[in-house]
NUMAR-673395 format. One record per atom (N, C-alpha, C, CB): residue in three letters; x, y, z. Coordinates in steps of 0.2 Angstrom, whole numbers, padded with zeros to 4 digits, always signed. Last residue first. Glycine has a CB too. Example, Ala and Ser with C-alpha at 12.3 -4.5 7.8 and 13.67 -1.06 7.14 Angstrom:
<pts>
SER+0064-0011+0035/SER+0068-0005+0036/SER+0064+0000+0039/SER+0070-0003+0029/ALA+0066-0028+0039/ALA+0062-0022+0039/ALA+0066-0016+0039/ALA+0057-0022+0045/
</pts>
This chain:
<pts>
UNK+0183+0110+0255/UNK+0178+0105+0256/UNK+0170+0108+0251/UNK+0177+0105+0265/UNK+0198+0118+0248/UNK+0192+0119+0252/UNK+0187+0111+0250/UNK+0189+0126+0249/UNK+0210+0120+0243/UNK+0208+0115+0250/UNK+0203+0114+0253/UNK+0210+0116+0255/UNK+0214+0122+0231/UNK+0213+0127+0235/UNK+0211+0125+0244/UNK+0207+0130+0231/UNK+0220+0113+0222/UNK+0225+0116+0227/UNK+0222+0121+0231/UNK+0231+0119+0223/UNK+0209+0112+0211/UNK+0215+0106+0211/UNK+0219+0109+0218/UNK+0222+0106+0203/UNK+0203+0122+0208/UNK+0198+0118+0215/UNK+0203+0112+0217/UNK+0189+0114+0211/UNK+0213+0138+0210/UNK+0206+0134+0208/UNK+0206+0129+0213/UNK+0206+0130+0200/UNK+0216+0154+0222/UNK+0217+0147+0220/UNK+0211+0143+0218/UNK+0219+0143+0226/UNK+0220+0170+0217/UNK+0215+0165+0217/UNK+0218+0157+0215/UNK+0209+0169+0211/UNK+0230+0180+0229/UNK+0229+0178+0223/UNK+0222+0173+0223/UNK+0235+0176+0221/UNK+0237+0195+0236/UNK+0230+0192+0236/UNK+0232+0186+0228/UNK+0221+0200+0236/UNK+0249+0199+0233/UNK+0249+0195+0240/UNK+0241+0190+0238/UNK+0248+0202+0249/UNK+0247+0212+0225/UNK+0250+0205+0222/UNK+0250+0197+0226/UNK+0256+0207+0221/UNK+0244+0221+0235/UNK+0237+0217+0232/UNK+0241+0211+0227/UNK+0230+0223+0225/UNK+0255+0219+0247/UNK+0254+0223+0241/UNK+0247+0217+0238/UNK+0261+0224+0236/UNK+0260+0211+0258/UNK+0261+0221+0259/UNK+0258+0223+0253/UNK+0271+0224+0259/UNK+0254+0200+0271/UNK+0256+0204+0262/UNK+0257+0210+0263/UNK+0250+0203+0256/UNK+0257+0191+0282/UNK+0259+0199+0281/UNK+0261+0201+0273/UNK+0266+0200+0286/UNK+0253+0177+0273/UNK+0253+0180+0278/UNK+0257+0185+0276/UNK+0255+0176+0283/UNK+0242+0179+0256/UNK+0247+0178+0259/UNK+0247+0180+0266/UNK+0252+0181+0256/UNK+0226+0178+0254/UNK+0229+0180+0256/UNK+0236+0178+0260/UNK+0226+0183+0256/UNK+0215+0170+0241/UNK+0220+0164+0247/UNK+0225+0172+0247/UNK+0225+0153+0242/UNK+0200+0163+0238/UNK+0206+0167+0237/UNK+0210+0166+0242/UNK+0204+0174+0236/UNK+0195+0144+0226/UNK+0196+0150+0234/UNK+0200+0155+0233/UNK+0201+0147+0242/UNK+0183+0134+0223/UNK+0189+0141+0223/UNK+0190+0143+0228/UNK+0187+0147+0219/UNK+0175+0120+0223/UNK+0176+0124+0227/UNK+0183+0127+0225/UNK+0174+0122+0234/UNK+0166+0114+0207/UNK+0173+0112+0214/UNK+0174+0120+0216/UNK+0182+0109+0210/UNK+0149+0111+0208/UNK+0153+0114+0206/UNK+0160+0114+0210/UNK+0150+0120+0204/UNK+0136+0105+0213/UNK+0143+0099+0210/UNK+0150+0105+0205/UNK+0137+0092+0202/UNK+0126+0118+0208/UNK+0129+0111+0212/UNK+0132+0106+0209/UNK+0124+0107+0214/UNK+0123+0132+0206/UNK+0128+0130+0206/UNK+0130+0122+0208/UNK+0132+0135+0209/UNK+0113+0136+0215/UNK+0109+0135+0207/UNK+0119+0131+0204/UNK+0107+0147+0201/UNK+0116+0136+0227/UNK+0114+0130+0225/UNK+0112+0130+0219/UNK+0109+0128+0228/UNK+0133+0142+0227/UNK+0125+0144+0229/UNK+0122+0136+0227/UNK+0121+0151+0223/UNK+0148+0138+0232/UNK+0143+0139+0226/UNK+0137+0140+0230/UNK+0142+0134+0219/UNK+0160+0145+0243/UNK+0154+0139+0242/UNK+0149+0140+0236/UNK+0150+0138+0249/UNK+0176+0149+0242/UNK+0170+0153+0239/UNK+0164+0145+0238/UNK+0173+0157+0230/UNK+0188+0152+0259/UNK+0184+0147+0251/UNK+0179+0149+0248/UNK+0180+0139+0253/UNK+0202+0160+0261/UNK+0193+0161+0257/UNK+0191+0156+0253/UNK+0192+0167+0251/UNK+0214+0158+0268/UNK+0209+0156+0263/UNK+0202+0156+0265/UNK+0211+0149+0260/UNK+0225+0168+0277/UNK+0219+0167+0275/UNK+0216+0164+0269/UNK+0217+0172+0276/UNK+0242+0168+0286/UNK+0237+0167+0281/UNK+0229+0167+0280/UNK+0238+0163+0279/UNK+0248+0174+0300/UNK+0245+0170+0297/UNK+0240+0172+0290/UNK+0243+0168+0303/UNK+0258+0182+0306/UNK+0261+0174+0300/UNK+0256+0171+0300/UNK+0268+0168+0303/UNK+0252+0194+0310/UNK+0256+0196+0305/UNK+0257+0188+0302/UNK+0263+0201+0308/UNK+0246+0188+0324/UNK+0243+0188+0316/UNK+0247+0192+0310/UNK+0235+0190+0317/UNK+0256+0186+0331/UNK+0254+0182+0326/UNK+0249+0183+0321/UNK+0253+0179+0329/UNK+0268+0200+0330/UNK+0263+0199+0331/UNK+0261+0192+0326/UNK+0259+0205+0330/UNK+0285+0199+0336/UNK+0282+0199+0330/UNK+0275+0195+0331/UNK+0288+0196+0324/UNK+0292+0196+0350/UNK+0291+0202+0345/UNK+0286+0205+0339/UNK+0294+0201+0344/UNK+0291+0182+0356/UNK+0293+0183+0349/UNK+0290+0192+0351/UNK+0287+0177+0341/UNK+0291+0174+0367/UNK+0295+0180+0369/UNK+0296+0183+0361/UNK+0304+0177+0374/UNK+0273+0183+0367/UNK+0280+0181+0371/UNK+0281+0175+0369/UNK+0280+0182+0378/UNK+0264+0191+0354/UNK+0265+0182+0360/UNK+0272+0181+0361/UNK+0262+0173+0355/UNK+0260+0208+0353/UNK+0265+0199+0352/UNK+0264+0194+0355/UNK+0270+0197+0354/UNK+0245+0214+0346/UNK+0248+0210+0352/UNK+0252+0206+0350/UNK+0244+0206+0357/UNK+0237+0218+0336/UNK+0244+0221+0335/UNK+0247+0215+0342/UNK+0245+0231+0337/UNK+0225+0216+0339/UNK+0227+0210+0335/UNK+0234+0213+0333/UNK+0221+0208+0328/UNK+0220+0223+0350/UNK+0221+0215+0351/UNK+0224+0210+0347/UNK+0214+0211+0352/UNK+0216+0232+0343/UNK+0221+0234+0344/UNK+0223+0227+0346/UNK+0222+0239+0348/UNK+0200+0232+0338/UNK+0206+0232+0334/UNK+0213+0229+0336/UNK+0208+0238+0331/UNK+0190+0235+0345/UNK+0197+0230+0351/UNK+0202+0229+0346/UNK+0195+0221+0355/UNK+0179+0243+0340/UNK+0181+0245+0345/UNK+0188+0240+0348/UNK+0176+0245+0348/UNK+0172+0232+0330/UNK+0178+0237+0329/UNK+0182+0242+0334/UNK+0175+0242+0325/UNK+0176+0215+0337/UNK+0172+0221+0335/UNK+0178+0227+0334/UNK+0165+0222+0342/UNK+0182+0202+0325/UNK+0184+0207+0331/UNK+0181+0213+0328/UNK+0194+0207+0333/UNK+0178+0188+0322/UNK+0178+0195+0321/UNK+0177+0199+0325/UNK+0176+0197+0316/UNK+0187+0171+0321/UNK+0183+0175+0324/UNK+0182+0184+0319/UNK+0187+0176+0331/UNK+0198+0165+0316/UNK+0196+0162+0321/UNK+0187+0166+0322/UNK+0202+0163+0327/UNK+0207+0171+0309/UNK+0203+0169+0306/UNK+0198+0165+0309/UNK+0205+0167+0302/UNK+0216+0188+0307/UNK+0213+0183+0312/UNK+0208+0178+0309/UNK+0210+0188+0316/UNK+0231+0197+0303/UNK+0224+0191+0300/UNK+0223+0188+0305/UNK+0226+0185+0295/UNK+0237+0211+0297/UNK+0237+0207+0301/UNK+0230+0204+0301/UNK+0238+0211+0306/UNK+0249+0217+0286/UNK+0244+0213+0285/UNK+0243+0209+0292/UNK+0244+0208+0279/UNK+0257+0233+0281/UNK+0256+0226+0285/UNK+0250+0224+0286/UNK+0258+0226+0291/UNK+0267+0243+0269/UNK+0261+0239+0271/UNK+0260+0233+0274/UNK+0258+0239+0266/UNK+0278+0254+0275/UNK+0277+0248+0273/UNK+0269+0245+0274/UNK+0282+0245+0276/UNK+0284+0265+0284/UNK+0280+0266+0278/UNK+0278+0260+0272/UNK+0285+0271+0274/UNK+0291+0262+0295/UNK+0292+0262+0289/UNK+0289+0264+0283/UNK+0293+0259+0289/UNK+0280+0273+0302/UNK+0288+0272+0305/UNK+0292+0270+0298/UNK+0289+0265+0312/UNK+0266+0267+0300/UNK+0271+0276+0300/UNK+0277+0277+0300/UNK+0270+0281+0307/UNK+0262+0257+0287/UNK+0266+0258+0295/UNK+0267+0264+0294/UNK+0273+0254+0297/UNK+0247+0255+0284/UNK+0252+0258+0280/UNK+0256+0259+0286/UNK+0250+0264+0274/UNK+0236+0240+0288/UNK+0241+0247+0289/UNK+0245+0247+0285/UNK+0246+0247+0296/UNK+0223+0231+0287/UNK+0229+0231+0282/UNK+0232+0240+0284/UNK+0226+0230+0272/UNK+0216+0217+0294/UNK+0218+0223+0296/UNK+0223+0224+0292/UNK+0219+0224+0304/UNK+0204+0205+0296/UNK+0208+0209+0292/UNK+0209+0216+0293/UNK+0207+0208+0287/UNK+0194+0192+0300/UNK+0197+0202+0302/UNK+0202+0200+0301/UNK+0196+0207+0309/UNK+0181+0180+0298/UNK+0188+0184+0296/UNK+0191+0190+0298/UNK+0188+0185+0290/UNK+0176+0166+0295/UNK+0176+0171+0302/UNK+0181+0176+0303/UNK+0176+0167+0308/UNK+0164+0158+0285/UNK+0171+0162+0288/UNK+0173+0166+0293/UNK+0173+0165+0284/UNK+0153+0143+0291/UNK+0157+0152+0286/UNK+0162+0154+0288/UNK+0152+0160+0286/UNK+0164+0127+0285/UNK+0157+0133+0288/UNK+0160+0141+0285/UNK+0156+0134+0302/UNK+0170+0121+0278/UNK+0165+0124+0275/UNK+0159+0127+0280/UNK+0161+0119+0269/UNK+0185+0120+0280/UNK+0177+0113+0284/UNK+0172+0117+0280/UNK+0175+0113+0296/UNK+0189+0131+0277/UNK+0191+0125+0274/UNK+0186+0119+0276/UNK+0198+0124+0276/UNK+0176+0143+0277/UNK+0184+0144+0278/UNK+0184+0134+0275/UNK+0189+0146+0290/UNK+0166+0154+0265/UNK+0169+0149+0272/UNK+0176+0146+0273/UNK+0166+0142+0272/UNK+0158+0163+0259/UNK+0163+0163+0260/UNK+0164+0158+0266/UNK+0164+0170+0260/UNK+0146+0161+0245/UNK+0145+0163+0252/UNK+0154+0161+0251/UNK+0138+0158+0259/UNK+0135+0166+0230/UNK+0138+0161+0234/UNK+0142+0166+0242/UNK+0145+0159+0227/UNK+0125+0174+0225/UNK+0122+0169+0231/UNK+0129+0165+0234/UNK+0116+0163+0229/UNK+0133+0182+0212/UNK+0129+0175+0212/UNK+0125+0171+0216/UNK+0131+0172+0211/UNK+0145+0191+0223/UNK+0140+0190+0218/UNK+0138+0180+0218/UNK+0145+0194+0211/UNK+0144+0197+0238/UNK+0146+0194+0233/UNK+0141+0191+0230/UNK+0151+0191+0234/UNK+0148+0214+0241/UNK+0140+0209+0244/UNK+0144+0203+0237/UNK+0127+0215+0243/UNK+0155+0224+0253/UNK+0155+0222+0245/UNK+0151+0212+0247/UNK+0167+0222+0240/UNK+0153+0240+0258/UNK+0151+0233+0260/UNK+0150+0230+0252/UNK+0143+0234+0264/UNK+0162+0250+0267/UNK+0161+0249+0263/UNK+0159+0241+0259/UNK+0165+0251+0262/UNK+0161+0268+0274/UNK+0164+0261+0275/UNK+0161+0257+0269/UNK+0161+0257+0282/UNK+0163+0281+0287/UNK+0166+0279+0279/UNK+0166+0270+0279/UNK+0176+0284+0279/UNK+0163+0280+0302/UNK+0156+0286+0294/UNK+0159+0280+0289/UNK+0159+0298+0290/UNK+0168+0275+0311/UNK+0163+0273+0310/UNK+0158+0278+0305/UNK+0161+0271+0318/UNK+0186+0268+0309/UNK+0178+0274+0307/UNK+0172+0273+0306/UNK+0178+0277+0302/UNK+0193+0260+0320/UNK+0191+0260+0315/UNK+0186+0266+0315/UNK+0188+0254+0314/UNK+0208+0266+0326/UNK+0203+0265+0328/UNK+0199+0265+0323/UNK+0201+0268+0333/UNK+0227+0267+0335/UNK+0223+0267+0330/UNK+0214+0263+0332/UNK+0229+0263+0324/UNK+0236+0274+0343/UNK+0229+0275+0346/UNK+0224+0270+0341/UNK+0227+0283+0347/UNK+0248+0276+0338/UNK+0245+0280+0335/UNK+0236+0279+0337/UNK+0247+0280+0328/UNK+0256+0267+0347/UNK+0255+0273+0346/UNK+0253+0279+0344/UNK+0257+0273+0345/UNK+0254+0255+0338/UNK+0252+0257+0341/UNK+0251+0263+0346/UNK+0252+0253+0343/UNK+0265+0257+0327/UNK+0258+0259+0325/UNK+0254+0259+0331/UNK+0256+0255+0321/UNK+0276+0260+0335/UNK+0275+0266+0331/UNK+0268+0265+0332/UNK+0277+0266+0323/UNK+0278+0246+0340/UNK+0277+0252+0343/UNK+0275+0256+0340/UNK+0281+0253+0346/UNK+0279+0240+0327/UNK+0273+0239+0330/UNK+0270+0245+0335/UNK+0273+0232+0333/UNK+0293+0245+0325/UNK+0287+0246+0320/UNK+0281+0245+0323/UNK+0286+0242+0314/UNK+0298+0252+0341/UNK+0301+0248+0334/UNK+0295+0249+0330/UNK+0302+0239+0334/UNK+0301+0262+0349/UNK+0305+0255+0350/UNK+0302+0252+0345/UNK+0304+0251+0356/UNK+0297+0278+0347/UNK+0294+0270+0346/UNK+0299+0267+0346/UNK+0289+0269+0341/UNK+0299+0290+0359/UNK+0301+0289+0352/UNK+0300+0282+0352/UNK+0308+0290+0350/UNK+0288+0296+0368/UNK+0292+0294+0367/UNK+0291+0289+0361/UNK+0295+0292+0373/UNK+0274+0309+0366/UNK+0274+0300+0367/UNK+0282+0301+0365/UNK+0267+0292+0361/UNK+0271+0321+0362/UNK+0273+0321+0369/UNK+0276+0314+0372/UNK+0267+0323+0373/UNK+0261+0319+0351/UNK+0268+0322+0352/UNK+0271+0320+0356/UNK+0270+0327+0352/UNK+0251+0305+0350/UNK+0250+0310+0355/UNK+0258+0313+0352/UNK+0249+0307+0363/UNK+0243+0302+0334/UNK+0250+0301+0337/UNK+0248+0311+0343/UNK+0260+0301+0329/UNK+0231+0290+0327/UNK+0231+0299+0332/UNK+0238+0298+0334/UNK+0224+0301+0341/UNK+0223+0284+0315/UNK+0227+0287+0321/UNK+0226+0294+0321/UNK+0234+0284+0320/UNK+0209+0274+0308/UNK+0210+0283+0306/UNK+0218+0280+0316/UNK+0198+0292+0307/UNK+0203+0264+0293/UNK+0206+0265+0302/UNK+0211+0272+0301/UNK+0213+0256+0306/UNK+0188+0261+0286/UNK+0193+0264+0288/UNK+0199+0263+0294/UNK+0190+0268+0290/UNK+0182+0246+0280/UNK+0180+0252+0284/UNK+0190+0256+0286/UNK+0175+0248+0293/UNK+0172+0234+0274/UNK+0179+0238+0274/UNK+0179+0244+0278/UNK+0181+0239+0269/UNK+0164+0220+0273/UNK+0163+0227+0275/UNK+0170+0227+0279/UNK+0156+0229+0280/UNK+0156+0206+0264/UNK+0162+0209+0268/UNK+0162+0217+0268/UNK+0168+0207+0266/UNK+0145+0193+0263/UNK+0146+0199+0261/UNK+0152+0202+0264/UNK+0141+0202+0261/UNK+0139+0181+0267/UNK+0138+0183+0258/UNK+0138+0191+0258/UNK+0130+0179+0254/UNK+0140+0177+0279/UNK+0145+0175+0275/UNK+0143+0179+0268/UNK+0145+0165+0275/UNK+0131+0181+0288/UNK+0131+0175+0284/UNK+0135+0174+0279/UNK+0125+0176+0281/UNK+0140+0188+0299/UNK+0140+0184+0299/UNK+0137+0176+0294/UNK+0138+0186+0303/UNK+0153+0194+0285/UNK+0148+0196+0288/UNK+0145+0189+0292/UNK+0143+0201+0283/UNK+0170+0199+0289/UNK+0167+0195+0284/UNK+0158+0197+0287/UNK+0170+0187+0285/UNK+0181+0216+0287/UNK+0177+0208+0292/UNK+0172+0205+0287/UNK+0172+0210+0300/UNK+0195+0225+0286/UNK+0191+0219+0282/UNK+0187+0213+0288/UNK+0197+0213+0275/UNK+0201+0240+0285/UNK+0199+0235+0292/UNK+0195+0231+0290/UNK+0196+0236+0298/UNK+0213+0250+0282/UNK+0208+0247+0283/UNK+0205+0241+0286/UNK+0206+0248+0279/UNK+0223+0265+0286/UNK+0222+0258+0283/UNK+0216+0258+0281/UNK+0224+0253+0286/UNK+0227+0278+0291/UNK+0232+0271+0291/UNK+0230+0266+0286/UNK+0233+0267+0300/UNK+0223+0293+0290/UNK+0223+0287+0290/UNK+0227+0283+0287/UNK+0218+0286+0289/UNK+0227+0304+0304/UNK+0229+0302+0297/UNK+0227+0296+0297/UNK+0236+0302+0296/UNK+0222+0320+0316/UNK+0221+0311+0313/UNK+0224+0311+0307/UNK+0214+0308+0312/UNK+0218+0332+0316/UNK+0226+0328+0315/UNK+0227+0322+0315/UNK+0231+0330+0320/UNK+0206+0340+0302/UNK+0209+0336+0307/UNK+0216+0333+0308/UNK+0207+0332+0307/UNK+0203+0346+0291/UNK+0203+0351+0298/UNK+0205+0344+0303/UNK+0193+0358+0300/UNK+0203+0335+0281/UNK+0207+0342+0281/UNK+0207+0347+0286/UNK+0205+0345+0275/UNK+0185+0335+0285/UNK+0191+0331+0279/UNK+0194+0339+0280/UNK+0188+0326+0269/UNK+0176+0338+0298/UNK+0176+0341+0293/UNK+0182+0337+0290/UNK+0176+0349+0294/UNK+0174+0327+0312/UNK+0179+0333+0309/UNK+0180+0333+0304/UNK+0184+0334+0310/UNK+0165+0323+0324/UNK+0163+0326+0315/UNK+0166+0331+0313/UNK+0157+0329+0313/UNK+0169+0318+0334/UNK+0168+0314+0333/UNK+0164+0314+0324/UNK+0165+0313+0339/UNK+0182+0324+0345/UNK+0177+0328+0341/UNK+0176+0320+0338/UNK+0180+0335+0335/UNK+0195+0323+0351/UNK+0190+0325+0355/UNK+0184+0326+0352/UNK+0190+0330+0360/UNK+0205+0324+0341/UNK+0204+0331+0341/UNK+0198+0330+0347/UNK+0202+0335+0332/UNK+0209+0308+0340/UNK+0213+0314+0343/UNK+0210+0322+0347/UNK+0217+0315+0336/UNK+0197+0303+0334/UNK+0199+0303+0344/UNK+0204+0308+0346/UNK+0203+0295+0349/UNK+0187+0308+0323/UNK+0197+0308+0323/UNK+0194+0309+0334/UNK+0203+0321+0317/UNK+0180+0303+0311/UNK+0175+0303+0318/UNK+0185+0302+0320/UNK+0166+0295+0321/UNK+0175+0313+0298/UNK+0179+0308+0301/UNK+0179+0309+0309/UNK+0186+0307+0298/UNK+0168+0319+0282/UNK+0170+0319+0287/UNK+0173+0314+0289/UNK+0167+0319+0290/UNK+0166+0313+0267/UNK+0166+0322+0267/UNK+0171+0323+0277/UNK+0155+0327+0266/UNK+0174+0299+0261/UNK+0168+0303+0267/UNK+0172+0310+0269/UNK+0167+0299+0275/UNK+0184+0292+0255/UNK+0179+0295+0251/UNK+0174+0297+0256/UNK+0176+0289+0245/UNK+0200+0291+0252/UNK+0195+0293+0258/UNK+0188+0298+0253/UNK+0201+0298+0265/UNK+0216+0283+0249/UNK+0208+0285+0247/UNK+0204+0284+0252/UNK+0205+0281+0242/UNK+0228+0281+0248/UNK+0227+0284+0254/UNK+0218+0284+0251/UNK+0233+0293+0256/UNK+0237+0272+0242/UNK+0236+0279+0238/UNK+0229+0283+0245/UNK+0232+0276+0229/UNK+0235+0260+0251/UNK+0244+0264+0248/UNK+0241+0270+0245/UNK+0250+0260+0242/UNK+0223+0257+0252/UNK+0229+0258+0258/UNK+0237+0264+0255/UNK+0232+0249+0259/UNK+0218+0256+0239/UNK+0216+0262+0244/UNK+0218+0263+0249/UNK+0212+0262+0246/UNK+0226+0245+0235/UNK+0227+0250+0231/UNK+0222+0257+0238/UNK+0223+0249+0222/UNK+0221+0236+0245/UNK+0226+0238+0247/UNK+0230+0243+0242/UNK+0230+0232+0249/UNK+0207+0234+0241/UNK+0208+0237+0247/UNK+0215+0238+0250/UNK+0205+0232+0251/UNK+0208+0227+0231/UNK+0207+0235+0228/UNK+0209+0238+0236/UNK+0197+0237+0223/UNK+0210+0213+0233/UNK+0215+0218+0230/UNK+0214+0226+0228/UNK+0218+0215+0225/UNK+0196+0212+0239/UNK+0203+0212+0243/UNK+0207+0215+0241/UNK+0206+0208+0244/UNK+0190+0212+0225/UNK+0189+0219+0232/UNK+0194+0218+0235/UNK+0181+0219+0238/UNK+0195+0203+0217/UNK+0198+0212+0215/UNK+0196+0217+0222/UNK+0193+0216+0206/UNK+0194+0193+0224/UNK+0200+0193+0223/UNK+0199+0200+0223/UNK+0203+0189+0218/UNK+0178+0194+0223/UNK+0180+0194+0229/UNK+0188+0195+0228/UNK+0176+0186+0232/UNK+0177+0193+0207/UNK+0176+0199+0210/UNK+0179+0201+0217/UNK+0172+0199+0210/UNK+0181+0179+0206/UNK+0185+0184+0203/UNK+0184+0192+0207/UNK+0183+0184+0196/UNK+0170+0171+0213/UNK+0176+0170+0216/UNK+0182+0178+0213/UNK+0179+0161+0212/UNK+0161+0176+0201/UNK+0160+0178+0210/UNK+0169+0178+0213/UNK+0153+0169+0216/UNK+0166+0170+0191/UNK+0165+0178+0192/UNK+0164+0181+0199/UNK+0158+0181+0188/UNK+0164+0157+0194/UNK+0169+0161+0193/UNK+0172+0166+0194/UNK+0170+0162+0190/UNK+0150+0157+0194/UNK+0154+0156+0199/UNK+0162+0157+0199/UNK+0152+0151+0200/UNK+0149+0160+0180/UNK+0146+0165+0185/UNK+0149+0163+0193/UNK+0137+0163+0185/UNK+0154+0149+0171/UNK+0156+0153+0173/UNK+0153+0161+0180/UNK+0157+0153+0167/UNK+0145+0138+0179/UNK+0152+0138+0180/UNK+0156+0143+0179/UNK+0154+0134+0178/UNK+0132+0144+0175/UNK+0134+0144+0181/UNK+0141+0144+0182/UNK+0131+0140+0184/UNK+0136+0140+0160/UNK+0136+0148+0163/UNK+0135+0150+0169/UNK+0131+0151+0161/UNK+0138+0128+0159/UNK+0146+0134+0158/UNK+0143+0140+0160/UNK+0151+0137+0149/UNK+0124+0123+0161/UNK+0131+0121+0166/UNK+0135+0126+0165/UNK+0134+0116+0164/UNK+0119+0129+0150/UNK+0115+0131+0155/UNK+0122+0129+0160/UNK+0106+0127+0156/UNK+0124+0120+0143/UNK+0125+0127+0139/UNK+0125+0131+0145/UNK+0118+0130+0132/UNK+0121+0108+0143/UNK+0127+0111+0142/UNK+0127+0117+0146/UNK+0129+0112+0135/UNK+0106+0112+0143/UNK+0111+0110+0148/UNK+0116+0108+0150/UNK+0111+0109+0152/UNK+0105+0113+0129/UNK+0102+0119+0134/UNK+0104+0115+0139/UNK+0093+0121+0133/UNK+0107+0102+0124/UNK+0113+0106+0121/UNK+0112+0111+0126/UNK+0113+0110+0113/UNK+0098+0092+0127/UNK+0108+0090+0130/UNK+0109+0096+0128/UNK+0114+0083+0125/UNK+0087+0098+0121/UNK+0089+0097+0129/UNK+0094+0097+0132/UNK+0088+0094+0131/UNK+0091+0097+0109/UNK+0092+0102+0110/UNK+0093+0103+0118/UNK+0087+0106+0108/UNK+0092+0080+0108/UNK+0097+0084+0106/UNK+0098+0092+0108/UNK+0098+0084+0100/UNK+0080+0081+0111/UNK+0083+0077+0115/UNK+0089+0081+0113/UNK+0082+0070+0113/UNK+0074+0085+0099/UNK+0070+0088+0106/UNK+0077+0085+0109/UNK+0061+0083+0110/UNK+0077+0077+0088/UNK+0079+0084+0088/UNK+0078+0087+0097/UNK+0074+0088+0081/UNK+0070+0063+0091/UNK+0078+0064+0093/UNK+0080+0072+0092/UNK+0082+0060+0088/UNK+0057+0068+0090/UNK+0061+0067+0097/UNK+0067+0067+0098/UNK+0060+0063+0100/UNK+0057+0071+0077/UNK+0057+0076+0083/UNK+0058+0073+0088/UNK+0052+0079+0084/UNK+0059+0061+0072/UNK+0064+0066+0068/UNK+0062+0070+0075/UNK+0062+0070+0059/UNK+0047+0052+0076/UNK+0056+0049+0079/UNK+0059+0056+0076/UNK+0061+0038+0074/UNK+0038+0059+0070/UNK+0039+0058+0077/UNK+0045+0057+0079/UNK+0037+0054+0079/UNK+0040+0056+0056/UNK+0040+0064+0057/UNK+0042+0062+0066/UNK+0033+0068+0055/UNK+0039+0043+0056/UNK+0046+0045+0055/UNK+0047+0052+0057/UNK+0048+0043+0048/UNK+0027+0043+0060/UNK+0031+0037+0063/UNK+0039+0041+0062/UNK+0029+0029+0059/UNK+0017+0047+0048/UNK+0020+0049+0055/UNK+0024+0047+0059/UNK+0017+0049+0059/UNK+0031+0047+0034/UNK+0026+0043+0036/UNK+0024+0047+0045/UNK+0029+0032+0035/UNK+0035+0060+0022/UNK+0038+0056+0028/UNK+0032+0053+0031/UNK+0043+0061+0033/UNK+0037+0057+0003/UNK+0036+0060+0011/UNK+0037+0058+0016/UNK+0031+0060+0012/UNK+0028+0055-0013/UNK+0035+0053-0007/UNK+0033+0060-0004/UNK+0046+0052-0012/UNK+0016+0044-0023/UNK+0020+0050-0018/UNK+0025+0050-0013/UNK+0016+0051-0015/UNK+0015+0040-0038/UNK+0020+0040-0032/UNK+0021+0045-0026/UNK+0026+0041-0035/UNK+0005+0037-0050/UNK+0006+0042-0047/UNK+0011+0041-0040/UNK+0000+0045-0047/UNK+0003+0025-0064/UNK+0001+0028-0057/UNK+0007+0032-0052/UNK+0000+0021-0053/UNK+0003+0029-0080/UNK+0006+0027-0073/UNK+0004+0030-0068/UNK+0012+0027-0073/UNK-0007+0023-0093/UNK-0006+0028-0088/UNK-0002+0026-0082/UNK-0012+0032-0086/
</pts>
């Protein structure tokens, strides 16, 4: 009679099969776990690009979503949409102080009749008294925790002011990146600097760096990056981490 053989796996070998299988899922679960921050940070950088560029589709198609408006022209501060002679012009992009959010807001004019004929575009717009609205506004909170800074990586310090001109009918971009100018002094950022004509903050640019949150670390910094005096959301584009400059 022959003795009986058994085949199987000894403990030793069941052990080493699981650890190397443990090990292999771990590497695979942070892979897996890395592309999805990296993409998530993506998505943030992506989103921040489409609010900017949605902000100059509401310039040019004029979109006004409050039932009211606070018009200086008419001396009234709750005039009913459509019973006012205010028109609005644009909008007005600031950043928030923590940096992880921006608020859009109106800018509503007033042309007095009685003002002489405007000596050029800027004259036009200033002419129209222009003033942010303090009903209608719009706060786009970005996604993932990530925050907005400028190129040294503090936060950003941004106002943006996007007119549809009365005179030409062209969309102008005026940028400040130094600061944010409370809503009441808008007007500080139409000023020329002598002997040019032509406001400085119309030639200047803005990049948005997008800093990852911390679930994101060692991820390369994106940015969105508006052209000086852009006239159209094609102006806004997104720079990756090879050419965006950010720290």
């Amino acid at each position: 009679m022959e003795p009986q053989i058994k085949t199987g796996f000894t403990i030793i070998e069941t052990m080493l099969f699981l650890a190397i299988s443990g090990v292999l899922i771990a590497g695979l679960l942070v892979g897996v776990g890395s592309s999805i921050n990296v993409q998530r940070y993506r998505d943030s950088v992506t989103s921040l690009r489409s609010f900017l560029q949605q902000q100059y589709f509401d310039v040019l198609n004029v979109s006004n979503d409050s039932i009211k408006n606070d018009c200086y022209g008419d001396n009234a501060t709750d005039v009913l949409r459509g019973q006012s002679n205010c028109v609005i012009l644009g909008r007005y992009i600031t950043t928030s102080a923590a940096g992880d959010s921006l608020t859009s807001k109106m800018v509503i004019g007033y042309r007095d009749p009685s003002l002489s004929v405007p000596t050029d575009e800027i004259d036009a717009i200033d002419q129209y008294g222009i003033h942010v609205s303090s009903i209608a506004d719009n706060t786009f909170k970005i996604d993932w925790g990530s925050l907005v800074v400028d190129k040294t990586n503090n936060i950003m310090k941004l106002s943006m002011l996007i007119l549809h001109s009365p005179s030409s009918r062209v969309i102008r971009t005026f940028i400040d990146t130094t600061q944010v100018i409370s809503d009441n002094n808008i007007q500080a950022m139409l000023v020329a600097i002598s002997p040019s004509t032509i406001p400085a903050s119309l030639k200047i640019p803005a990049t948005l760096c997008v800093r990852p949150s911390n679930y994101f670390a060692g991820t390369s910094k994106m940015a969105v990056y508006i052209q000086p005096n852009a006239t159209s959301a094609s102006d806004v584009d997104t720079l990756g981490d090879n050419n965006s400059g950010c720290k």
